[in-house]
C-alpha positions in Angstrom: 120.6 -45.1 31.3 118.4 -48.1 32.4 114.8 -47.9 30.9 112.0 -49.0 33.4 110.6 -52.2 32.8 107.6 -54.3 33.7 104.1 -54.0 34.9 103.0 -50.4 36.2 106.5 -48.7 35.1 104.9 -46.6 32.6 101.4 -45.5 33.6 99.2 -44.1 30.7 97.7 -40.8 31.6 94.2 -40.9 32.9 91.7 -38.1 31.5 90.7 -35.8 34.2 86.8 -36.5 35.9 83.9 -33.7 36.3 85.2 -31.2 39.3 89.2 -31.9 38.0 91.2 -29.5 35.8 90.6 -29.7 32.0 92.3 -28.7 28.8 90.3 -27.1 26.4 90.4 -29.7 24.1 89.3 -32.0 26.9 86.3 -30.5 28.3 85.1 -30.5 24.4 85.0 -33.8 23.6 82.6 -33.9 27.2 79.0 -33.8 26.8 78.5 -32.0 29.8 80.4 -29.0 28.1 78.4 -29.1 25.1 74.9 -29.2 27.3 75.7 -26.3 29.4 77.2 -24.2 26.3 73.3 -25.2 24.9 71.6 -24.3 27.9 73.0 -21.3 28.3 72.9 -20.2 24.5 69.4 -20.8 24.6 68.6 -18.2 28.4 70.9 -15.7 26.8 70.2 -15.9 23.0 66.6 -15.6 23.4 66.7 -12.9 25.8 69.2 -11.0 24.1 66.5 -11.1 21.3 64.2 -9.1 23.1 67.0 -6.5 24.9 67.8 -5.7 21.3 64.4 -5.3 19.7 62.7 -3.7 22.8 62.4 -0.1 21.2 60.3 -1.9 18.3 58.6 -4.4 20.8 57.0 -1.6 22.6 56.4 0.6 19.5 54.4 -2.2 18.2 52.7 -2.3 21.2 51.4 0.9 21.3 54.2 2.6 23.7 55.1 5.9 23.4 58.3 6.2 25.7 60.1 2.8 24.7 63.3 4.1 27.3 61.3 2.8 30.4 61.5 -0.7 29.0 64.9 -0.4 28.6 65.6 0.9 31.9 63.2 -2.0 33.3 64.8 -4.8 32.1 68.5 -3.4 32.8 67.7 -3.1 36.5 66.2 -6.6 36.7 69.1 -8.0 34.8 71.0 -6.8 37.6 68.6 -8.5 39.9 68.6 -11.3 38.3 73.0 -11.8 38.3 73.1 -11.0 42.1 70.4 -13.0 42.8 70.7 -16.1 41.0 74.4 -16.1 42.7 73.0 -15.9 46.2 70.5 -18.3 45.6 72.5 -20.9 43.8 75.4 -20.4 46.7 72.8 -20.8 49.2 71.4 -24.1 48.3 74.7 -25.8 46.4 76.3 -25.4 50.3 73.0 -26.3 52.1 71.4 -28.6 49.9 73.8 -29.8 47.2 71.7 -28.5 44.4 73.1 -28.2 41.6 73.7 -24.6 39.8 71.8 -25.6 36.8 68.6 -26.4 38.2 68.0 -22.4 38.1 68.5 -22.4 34.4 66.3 -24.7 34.1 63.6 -23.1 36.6 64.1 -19.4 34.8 63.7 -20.9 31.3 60.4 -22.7 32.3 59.5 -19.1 33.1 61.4 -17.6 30.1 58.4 -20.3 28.3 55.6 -18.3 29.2 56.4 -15.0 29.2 57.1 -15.1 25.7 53.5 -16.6 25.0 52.2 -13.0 27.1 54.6 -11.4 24.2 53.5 -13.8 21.8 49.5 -12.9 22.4 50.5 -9.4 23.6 48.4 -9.7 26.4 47.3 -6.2 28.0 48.9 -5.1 31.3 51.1 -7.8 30.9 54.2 -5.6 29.1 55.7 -3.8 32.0 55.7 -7.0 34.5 56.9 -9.2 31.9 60.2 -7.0 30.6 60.9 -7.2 34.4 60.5 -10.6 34.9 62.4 -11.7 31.8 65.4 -9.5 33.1 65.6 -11.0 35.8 65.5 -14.4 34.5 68.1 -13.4 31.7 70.4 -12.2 34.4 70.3 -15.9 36.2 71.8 -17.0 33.1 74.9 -15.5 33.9 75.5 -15.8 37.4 74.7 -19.7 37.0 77.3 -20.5 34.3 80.5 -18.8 35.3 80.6 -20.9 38.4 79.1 -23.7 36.6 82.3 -23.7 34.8 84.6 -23.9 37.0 83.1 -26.3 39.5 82.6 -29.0 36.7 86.1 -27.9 34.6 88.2 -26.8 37.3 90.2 -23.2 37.1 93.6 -24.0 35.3 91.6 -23.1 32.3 88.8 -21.4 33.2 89.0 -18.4 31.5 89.3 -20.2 28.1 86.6 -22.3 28.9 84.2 -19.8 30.6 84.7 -17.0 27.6 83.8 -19.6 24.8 80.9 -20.3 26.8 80.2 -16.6 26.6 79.7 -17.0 22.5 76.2 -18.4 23.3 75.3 -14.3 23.6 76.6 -13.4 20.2 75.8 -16.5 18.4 72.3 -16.1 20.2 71.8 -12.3 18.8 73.0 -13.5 15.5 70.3 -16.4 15.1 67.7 -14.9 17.1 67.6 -11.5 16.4 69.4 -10.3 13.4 68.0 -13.2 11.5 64.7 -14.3 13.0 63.3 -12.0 14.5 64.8 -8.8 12.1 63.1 -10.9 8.9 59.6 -11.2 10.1 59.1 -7.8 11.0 60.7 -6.3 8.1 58.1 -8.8 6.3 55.9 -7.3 8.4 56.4 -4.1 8.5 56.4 -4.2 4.6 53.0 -5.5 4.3 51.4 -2.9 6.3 53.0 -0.2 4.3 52.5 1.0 0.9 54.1 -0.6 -1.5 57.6 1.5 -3.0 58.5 1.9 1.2 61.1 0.0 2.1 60.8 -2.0 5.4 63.6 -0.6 7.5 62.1 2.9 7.0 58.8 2.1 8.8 57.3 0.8 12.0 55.4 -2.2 12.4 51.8 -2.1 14.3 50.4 -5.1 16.4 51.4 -8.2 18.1 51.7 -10.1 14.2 54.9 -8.1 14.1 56.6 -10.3 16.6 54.4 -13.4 17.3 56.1 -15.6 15.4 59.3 -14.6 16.7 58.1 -15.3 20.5 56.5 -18.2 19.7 60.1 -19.6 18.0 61.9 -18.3 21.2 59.3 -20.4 23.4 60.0 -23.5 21.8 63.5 -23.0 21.6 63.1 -22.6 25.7 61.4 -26.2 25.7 64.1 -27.6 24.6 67.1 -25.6 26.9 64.3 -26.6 29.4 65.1 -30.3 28.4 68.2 -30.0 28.4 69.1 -28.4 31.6 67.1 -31.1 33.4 69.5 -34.1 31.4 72.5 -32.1 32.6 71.9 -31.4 36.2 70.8 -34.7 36.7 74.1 -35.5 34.9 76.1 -33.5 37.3 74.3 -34.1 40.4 77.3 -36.5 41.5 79.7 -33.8 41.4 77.9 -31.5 43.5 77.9 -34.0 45.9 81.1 -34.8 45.8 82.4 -31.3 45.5 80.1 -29.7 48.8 78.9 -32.7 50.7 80.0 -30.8 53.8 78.5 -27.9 53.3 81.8 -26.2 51.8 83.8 -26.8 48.6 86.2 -29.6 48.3 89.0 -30.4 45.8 88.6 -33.3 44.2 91.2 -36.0 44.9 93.5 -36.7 42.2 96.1 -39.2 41.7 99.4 -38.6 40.6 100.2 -39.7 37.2 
């Protein structure tokens, strides 16, 4: 059996480029993958937060049916997955915008609506569990597609369901932790003393300022970087729907 010799014979595999198929272990050593898992740990962590503590939100706000807030922001979540796919497919295939940039446009908004819960603003409640949903929601229907357009689909469902940790990890950090702590602390100094804090209700907005004001800077900075990423990945869009429908990148064989 002859071995091939001589210049070119044996070609080293090349690593794949944005919009080609990646391994797993490929697409984590990519900065890219590490910005979107951020940006999207960030829209879903910190609005898991506030789907998880709603009952106590609006308790402390003086509510006395907290199942309407529920209700609220589940029907705008729903808004906000169909309509953040719409409008991202609309203006990728027109435009060549980039998915991200309405991550980064819902988080900018995901900024100031938890300053309204931060200050607990009057009349702003109702509107702003809407809004949020809605904005929550985006975060979805962005990053699924997001995925596979910039990792390709051989492995997407690895790829995309360890992106989906950013909800749990988010809950875990954000609520359990953060936001649980302060108003058990709270709650506790409100109450007589021999009460334990998970027996009781806190009263005001002190019971979850801190928190909101934590989950708007935390939104500064998935703000930040979803802008450094979809510049980052503007190129591929480019390449990928440049005629107004998507393309397969061309690949070499190796």
């Amino acid at each position: 059996m002859l071995l091939a010799e001589g210049e070119g014979a044996v070609r080293k595999k090349r690593r794949p480029k944005r919009g080609e198929d990646f391994k797993f272990t490929e697409a984590l050593v990519k900065a890219d993958f590490w910005l979107l898992f951020f940006v999207y740990f960030v829209g879903v962590g910190t609005g898991v937060t506030v789907l998880n503590n709603l009952a106590q939100i609006g308790i402390a706000r003086g509510e006395q049916d907290t199942t309407i807030l529920l209700s609220l922001f589940s029907f705008f979540n729903f808004v906000g997955r169909l309509g953040g796919g719409v409008v991202s497919e609309h203006f990728v295939r027109t435009k060549t915008i980039p998915r991200t940039v309405w991550m980064t446009c819902t988080q900018i908004i995901m900024i100031f609506l938890y300053l309204l819960f931060a200050y607990a603003i009057n009349g702003t409640l109702y509107p702003a569990i809407a809004v949020l949903g809605i904005c929550y929601g985006v975060q979805f229907s962005i990053v699924i597609p997001t995925v596979s357009e910039l990792f390709g689909l051989k492995h997407f469902g690895l790829l995309s369901n360890f992106m989906a940790l950013g909800n749990p990890l988010g809950a875990l950090l954000f609520s359990a932790l953060l936001a649980g702590h302060i108003y058990d602390n709270e709650a506790a100094k409100q109450h007589v003393v021999g009460l334990t804090a998970s027996s009781v209700s806190c009263m005001g907005p002190n019971c979850f300022k801190l928190t909101f004001l934590t989950l708007a800077g935390v939104c500064v900075a998935g703000t930040i970087s979803s802008i450094i990423l979809t510049i980052r990945i503007k190129p591929v869009y480019q390449m990928l729907y440049s005629g107004g429908s998507f393309k397969l990148p061309q690949t070499s064989v190796h």
